[in-house]
GULUM-495318 format. One record per residue: residue number from 1; z, y, x of N, C-alpha, C in turn; residue in one letter. Coordinates in nm, 2 decimals. Last residue first. Layout:
REM GULUM-495318
n n_up n_north n_east ca_up ca_north ca_east c_up c_north c_east res
NUM Z Y X Z Y X Z Y X a
...
//
This chain:
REM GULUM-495318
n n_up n_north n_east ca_up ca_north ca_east c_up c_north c_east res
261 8.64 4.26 9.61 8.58 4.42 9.69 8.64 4.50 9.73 x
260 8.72 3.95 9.72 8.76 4.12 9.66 8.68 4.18 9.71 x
259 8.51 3.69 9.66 8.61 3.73 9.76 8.65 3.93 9.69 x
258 8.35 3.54 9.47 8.52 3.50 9.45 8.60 3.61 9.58 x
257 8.10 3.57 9.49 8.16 3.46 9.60 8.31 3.47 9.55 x
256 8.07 3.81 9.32 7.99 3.67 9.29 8.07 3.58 9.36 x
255 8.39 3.94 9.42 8.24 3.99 9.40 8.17 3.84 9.37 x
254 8.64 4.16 9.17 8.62 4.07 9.26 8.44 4.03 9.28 x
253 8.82 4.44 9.16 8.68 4.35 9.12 8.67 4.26 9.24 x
252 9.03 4.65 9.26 9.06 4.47 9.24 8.95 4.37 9.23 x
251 8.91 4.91 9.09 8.96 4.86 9.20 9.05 4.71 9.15 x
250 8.59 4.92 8.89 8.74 4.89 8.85 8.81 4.82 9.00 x
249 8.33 5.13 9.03 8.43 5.00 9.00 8.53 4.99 8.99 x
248 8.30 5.33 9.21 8.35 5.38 9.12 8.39 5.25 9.04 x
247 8.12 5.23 9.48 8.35 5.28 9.48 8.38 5.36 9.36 x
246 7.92 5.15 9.32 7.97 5.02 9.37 8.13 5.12 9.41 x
245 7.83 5.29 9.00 7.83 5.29 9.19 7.93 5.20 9.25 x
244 7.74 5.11 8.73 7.81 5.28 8.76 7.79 5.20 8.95 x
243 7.45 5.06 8.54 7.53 5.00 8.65 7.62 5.09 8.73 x
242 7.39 5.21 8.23 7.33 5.23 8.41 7.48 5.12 8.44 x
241 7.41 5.28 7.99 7.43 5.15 8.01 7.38 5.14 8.17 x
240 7.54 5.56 7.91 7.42 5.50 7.94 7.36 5.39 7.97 x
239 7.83 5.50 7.93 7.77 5.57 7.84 7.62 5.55 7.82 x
238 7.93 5.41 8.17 7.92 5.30 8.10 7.85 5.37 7.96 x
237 7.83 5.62 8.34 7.76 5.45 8.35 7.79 5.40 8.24 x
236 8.04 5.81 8.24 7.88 5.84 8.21 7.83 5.69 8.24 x
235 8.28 5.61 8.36 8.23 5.66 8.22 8.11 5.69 8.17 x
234 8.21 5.65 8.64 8.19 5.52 8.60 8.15 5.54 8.44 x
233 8.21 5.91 8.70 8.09 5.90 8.73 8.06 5.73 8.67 x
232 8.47 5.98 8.60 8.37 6.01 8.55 8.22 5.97 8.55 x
231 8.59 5.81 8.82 8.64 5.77 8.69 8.52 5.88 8.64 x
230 8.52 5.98 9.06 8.45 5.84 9.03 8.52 5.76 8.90 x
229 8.40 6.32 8.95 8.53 6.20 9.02 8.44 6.07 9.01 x
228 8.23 6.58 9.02 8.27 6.47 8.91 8.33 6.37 8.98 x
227 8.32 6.88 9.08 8.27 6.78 9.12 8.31 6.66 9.05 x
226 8.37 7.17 8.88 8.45 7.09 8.97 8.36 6.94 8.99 x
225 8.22 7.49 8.96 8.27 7.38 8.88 8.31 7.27 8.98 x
224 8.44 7.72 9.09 8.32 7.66 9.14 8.32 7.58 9.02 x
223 8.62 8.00 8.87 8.63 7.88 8.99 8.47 7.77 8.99 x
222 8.42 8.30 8.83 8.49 8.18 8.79 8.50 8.08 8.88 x
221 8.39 8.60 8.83 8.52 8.51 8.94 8.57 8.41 8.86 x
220 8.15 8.58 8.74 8.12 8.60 8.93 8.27 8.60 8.96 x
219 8.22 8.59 8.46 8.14 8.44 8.53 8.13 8.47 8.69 x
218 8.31 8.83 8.41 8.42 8.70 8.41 8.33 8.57 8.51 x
217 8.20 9.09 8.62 8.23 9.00 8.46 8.32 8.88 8.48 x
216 8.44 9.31 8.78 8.35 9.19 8.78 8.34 9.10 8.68 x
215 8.70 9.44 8.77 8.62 9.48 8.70 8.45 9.43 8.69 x
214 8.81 9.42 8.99 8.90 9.36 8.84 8.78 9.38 8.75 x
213 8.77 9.46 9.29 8.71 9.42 9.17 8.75 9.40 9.05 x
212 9.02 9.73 9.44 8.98 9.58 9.36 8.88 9.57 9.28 x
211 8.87 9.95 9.71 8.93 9.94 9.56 8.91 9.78 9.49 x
210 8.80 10.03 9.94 8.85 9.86 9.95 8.91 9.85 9.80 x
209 8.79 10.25 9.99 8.62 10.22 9.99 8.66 10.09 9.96 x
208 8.94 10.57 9.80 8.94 10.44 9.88 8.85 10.32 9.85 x
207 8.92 10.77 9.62 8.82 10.76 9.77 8.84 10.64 9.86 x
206 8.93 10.82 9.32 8.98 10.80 9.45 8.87 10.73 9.55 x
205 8.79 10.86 9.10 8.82 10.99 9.17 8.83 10.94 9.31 x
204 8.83 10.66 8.90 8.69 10.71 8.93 8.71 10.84 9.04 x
203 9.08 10.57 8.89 9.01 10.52 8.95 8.86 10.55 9.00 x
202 9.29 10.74 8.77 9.23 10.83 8.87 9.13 10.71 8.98 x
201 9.42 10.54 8.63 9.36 10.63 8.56 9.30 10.70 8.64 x
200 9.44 10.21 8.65 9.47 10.32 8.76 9.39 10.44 8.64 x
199 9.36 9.89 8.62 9.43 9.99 8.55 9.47 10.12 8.58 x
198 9.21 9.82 8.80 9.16 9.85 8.70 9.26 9.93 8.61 x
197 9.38 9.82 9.07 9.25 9.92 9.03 9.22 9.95 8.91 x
196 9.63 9.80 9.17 9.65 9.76 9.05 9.50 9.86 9.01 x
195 9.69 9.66 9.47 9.67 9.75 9.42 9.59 9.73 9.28 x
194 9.75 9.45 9.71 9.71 9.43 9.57 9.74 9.57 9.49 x
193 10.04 9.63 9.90 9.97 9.50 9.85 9.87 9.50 9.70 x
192 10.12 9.88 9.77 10.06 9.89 9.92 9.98 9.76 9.93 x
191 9.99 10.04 9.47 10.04 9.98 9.53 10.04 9.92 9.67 x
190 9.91 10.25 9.25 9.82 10.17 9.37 9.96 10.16 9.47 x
189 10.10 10.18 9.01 10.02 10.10 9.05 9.92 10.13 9.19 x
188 10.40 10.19 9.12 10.36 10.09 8.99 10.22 10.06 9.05 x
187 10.45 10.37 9.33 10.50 10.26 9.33 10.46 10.14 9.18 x
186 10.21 10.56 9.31 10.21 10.48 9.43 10.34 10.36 9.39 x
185 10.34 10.64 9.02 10.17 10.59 9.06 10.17 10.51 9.20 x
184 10.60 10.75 9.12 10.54 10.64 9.05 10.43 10.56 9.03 x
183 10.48 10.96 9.33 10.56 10.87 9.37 10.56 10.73 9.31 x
182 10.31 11.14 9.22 10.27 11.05 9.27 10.35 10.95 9.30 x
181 10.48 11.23 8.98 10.38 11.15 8.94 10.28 11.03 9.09 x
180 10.69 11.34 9.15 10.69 11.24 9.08 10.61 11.17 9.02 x
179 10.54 11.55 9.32 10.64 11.44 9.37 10.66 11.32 9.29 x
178 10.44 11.74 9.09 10.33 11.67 9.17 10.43 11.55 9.19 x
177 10.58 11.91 8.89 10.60 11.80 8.92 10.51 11.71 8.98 x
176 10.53 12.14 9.04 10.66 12.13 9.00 10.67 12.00 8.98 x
175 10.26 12.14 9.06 10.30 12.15 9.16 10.48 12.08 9.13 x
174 10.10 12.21 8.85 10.10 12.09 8.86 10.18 12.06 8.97 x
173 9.98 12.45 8.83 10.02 12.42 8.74 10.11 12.29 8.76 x
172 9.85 12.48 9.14 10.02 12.55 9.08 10.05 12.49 8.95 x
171 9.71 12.19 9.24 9.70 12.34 9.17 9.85 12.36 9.14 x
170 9.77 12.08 9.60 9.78 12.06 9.48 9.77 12.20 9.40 x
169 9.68 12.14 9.86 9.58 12.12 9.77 9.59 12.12 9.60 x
168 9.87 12.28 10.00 9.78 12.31 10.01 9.66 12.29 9.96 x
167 10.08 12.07 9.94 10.11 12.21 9.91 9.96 12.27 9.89 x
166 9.97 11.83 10.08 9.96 11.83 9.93 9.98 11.98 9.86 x
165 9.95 11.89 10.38 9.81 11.96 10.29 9.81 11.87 10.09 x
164 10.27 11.90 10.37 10.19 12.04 10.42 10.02 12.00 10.34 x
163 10.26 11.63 10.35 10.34 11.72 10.31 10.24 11.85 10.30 x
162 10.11 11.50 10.56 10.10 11.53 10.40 10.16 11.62 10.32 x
161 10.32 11.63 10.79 10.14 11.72 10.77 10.09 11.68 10.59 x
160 10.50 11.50 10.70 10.54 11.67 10.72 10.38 11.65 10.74 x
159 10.46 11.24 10.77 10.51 11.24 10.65 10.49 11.42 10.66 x
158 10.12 11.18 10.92 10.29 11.18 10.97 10.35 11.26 10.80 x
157 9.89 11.22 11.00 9.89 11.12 11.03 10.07 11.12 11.03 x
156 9.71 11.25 10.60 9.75 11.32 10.74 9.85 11.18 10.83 x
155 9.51 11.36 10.31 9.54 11.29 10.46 9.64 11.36 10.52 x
154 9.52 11.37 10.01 9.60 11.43 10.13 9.60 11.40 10.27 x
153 9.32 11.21 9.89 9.40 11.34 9.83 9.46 11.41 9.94 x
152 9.23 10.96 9.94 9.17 11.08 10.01 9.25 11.23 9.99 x
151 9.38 10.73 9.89 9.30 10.80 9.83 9.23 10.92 9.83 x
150 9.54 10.72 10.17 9.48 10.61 10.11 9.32 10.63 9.98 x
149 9.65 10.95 10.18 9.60 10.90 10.27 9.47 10.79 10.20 x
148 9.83 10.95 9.91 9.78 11.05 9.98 9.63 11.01 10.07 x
147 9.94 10.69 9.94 9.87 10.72 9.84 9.79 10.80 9.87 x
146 10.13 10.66 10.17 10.04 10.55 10.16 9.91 10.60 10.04 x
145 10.34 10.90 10.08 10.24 10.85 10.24 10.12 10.82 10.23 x
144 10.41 10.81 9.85 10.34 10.91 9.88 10.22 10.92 9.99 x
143 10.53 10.54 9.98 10.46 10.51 9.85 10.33 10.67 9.83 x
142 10.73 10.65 10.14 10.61 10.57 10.17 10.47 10.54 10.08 x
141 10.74 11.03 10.05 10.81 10.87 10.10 10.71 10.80 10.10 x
140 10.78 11.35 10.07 10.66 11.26 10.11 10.74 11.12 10.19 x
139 10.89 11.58 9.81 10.94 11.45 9.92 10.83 11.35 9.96 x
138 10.79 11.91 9.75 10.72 11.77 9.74 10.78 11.64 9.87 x
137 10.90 12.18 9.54 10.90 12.07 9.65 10.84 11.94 9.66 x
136 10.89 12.36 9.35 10.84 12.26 9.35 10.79 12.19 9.49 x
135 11.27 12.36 9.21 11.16 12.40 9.31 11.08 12.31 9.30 x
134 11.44 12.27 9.04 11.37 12.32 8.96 11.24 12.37 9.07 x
133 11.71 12.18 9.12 11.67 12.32 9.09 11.57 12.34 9.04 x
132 11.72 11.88 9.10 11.83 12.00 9.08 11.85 12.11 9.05 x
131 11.46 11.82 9.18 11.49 11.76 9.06 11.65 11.83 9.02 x
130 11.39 11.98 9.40 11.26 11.93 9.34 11.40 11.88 9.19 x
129 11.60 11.96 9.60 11.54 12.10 9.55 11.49 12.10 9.46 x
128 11.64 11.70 9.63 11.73 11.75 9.58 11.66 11.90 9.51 x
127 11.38 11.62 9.75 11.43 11.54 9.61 11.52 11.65 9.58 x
126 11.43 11.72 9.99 11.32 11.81 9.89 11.31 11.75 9.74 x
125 11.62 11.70 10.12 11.68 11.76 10.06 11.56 11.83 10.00 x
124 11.49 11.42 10.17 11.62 11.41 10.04 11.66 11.55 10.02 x
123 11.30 11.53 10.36 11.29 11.44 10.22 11.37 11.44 10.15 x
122 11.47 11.63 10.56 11.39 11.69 10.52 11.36 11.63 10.36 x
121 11.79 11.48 10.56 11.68 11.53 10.60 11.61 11.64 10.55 x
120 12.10 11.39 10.52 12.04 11.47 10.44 11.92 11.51 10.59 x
119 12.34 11.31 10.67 12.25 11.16 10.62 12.17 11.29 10.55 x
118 12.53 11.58 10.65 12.52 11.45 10.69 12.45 11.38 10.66 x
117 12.42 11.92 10.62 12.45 11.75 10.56 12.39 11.66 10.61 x
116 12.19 12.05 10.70 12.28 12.09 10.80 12.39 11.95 10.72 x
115 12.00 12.07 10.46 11.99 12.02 10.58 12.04 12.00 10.68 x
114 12.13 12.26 10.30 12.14 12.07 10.25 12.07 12.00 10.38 x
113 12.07 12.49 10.44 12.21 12.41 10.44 12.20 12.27 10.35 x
112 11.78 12.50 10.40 11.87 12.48 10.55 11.99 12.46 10.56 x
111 11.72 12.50 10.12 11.70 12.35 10.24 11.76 12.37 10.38 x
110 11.97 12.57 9.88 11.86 12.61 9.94 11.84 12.52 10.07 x
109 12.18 12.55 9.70 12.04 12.56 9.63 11.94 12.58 9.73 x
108 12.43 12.32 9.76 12.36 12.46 9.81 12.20 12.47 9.78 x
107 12.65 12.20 9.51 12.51 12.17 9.63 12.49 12.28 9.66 x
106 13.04 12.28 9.59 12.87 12.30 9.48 12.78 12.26 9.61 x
105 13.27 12.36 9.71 13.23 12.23 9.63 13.12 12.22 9.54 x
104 13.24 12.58 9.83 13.34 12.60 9.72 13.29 12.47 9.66 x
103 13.13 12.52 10.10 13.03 12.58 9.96 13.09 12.56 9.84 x
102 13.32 12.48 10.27 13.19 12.56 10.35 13.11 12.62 10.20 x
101 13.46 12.25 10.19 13.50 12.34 10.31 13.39 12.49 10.29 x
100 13.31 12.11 10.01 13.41 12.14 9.95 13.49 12.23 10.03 x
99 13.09 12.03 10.16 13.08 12.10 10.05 13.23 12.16 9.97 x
98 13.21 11.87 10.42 13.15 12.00 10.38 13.13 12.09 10.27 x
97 13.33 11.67 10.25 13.41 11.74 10.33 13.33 11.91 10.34 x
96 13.05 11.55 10.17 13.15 11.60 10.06 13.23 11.67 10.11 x
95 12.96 11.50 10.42 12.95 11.60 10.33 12.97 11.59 10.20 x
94 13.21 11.27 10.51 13.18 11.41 10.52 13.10 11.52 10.48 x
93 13.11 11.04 10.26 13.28 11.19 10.29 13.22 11.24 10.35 x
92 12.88 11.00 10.35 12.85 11.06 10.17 13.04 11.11 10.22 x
91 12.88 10.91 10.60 12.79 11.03 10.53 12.87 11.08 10.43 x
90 13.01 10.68 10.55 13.06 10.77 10.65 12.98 10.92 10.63 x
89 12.85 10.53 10.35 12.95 10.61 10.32 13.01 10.67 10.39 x
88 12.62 10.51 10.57 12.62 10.59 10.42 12.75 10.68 10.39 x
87 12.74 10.30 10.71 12.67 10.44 10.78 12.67 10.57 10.68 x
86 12.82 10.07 10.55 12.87 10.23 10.67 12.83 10.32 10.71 x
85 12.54 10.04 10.44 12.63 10.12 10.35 12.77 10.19 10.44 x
84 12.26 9.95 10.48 12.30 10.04 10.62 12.46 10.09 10.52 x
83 12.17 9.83 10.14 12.21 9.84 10.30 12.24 9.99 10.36 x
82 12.45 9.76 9.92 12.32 9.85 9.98 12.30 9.85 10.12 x
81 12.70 9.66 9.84 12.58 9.53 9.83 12.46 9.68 9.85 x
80 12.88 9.82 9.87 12.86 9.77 10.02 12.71 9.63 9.96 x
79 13.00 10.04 9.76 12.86 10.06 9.77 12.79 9.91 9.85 x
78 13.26 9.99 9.75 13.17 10.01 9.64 13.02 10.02 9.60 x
77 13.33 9.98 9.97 13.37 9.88 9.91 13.25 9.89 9.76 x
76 13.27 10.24 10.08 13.21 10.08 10.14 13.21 10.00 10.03 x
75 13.47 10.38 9.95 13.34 10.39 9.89 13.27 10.30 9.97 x
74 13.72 10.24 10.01 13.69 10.24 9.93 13.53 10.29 9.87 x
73 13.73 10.39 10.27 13.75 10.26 10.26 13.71 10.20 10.09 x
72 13.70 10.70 10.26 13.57 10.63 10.27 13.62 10.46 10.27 x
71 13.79 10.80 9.93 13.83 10.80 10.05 13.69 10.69 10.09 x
70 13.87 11.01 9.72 13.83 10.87 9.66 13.85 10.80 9.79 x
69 13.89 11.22 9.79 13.98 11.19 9.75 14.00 11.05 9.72 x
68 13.58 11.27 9.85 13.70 11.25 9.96 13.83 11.19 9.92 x
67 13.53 11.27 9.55 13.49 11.15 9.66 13.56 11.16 9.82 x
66 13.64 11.50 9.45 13.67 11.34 9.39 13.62 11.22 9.53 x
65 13.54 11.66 9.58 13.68 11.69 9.56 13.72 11.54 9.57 x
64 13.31 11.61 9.51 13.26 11.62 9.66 13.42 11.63 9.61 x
63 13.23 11.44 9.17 13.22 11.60 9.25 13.27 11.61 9.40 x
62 13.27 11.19 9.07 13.13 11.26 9.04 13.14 11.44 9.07 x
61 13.37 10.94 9.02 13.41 11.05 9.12 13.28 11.06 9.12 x
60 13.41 10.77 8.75 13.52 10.87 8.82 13.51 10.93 8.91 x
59 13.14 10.75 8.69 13.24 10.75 8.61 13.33 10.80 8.65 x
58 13.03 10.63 8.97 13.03 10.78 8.94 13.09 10.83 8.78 x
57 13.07 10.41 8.99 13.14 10.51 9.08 13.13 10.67 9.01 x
56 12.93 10.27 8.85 13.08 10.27 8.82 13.12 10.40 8.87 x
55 12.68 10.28 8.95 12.72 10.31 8.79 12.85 10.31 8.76 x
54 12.59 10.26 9.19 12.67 10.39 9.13 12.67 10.39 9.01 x
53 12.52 10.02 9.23 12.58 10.07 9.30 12.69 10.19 9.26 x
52 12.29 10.04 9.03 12.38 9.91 9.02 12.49 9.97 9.10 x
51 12.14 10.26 9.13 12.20 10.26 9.07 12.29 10.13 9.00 x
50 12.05 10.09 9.40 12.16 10.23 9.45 12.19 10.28 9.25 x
49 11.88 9.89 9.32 11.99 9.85 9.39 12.12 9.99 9.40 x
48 11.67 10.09 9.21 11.78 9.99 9.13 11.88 9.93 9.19 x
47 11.62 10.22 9.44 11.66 10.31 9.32 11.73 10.19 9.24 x
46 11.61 10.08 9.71 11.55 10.04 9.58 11.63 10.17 9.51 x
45 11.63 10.19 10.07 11.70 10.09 9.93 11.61 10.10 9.84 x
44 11.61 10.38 10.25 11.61 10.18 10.27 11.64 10.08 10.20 x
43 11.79 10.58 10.08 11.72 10.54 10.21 11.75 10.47 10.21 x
42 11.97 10.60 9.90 11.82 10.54 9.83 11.76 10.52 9.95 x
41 12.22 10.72 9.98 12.23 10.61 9.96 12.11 10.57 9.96 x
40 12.07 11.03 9.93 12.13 10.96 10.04 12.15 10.83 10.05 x
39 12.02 10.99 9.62 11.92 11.00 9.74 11.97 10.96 9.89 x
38 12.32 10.98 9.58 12.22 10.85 9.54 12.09 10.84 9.58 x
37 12.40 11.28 9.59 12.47 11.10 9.69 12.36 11.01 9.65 x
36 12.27 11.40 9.46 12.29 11.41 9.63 12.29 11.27 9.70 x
35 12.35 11.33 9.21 12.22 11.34 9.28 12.18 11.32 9.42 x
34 12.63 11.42 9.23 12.59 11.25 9.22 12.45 11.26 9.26 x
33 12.51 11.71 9.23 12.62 11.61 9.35 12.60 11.47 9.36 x
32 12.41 11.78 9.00 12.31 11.81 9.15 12.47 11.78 9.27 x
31 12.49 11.46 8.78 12.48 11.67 8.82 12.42 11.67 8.96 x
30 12.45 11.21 8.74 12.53 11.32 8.67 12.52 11.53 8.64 x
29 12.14 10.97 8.79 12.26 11.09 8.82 12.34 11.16 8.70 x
28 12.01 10.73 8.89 12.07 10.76 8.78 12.19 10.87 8.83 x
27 11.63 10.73 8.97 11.79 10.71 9.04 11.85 10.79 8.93 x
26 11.38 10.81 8.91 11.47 10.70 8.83 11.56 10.66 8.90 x
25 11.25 11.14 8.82 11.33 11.02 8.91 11.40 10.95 8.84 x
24 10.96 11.18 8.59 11.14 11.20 8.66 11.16 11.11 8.75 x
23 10.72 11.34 8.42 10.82 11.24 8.52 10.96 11.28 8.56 x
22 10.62 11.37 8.13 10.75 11.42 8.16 10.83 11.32 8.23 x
21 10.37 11.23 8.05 10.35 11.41 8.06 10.48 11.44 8.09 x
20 10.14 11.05 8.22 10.32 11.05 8.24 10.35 11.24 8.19 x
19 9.87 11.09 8.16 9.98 10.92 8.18 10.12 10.93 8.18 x
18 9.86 11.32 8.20 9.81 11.29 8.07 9.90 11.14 8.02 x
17 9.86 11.34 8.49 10.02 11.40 8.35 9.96 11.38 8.22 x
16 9.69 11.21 8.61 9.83 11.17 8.58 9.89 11.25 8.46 x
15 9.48 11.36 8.51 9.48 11.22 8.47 9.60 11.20 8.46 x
14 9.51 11.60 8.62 9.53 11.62 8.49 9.55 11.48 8.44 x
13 9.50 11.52 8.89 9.65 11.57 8.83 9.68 11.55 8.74 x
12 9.26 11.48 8.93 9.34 11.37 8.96 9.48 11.43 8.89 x
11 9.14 11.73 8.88 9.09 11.58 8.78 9.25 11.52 8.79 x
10 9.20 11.83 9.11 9.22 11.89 8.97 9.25 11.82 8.84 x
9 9.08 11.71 9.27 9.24 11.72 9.30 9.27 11.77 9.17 x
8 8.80 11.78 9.21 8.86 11.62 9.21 9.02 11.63 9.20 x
7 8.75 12.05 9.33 8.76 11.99 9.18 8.82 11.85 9.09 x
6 8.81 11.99 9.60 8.90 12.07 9.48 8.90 12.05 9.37 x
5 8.72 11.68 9.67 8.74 11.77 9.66 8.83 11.87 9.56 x
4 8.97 11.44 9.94 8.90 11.49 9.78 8.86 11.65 9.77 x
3 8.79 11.35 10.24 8.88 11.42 10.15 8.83 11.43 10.00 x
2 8.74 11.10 10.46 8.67 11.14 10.36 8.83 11.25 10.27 x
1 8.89 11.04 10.77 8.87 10.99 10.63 8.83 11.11 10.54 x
//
């Protein structure tokens, strides 16, 4: 596939942050802990399902102390309208158990020990770096994936090579918050179904050759006209005084001889 060029990549940034000059993640956190947990939870979920989830919880246990203490029968219970949420909350105690063993109960500012955390990858622990710290890390999720590729910006055939050529293309100014403008953009509008062309601000940039027409006058997507009925075709008869067509007749008519039509 076709790449953007440099100068294009340039364009394309300035468009977004003209549209969004202060992104953010829309999972609802406290501190770089509740942060933790609600990326971990966000695998395979909605950001709005996992903050419905944690809007209680994190009122009262919003530090790795509190959520062991909180225990894992209890954080099922709490989390359990998310999916895979065993699995989760068997995660979300033990590193909390970790952090409170191994890192005096604080996130660890750096990716090989938030990597060494339970349910914590490569992606959540570059959300974590990217919106905790202040690094400009880039989490390549579906919506990224799909965008990258899709609009020429980034090709590649696996979440770690996008990765690798958005570092590689995006400008430094724009790096700190690259993650989030694309993220949003891929989830509002170029979207995986029906992608939202006319409204897209980087529509003159992107490289995808299947972009929507939205932008065809009105008369080349109007419905066919509609074919005249036989209650129409009788009306114009009786309008012009023509004889209307023998199956547009009042049904019942009867014919010269007395027998039905």
């Amino acid at each position: 596939m076709a790449r953007m060029s440099k100068e294009n990549v340039g364009r394309f940034f300035a468009a977004l942050a003209a549209e969004r000059p202060d992104p953010t993640t829309e999972l609802e956190y406290i501190n770089p802990y509740t942060l933790l947990v609600a990326v971990v939870l966000s695998a395979q979920a909605t950001d709005v399902s996992v903050n419905k989830a944690t809007a209680e919880l994190f009122k009262s246990v919003d530090t790795p102390a509190k959520m062991v203490a909180f225990g894992e029968p209890k954080l099922r219970d709490a989390i359990k309208t998310i999916g895979l949420y065993r699995t989760k909350a068997a995660n979300v105690i033990r590193l909390s158990e970790i952090l409170v063993q191994k890192h005096g109960g604080e996130v660890p500012a750096n990716r090989e020990a938030l990597e060494e955390l339970p349910g914590v990858g490569r992606k959540t622990a570059n959300v974590v770096l990217n919106v905790a710290f202040g690094e400009p890390t880039i989490a390549v999720d579906t919506h990224i994936f799909r965008l990258a590729n899709r609009t020429g910006l980034a090709p590649g055939n696996d979440p770690r090579a996008v990765e690798e050529a958005l570092h590689s293309v995006v400008p430094e100014p724009y790096l700190r918050h690259a993650h989030h403008w694309l993220i949003l953009h891929g989830r509002y509008v170029c979207t995986a179904r029906n992608p939202k062309c006319a409204a897209c601000v980087v529509r003159d940039l992107c490289l995808y050759e299947a972009k929507t027409t939205a932008d065809v006058p009105a008369a080349a997507n109007a419905s066919p006209a509609r074919r005249p009925s036989n209650r129409d075709r009788a009306s114009s008869a009786r309008a012009t005084g023509r004889r209307a067509p023998r199956r547009a007749r009042r049904r019942g008519a009867t014919s010269r001889d007395g027998k039905a039509r």
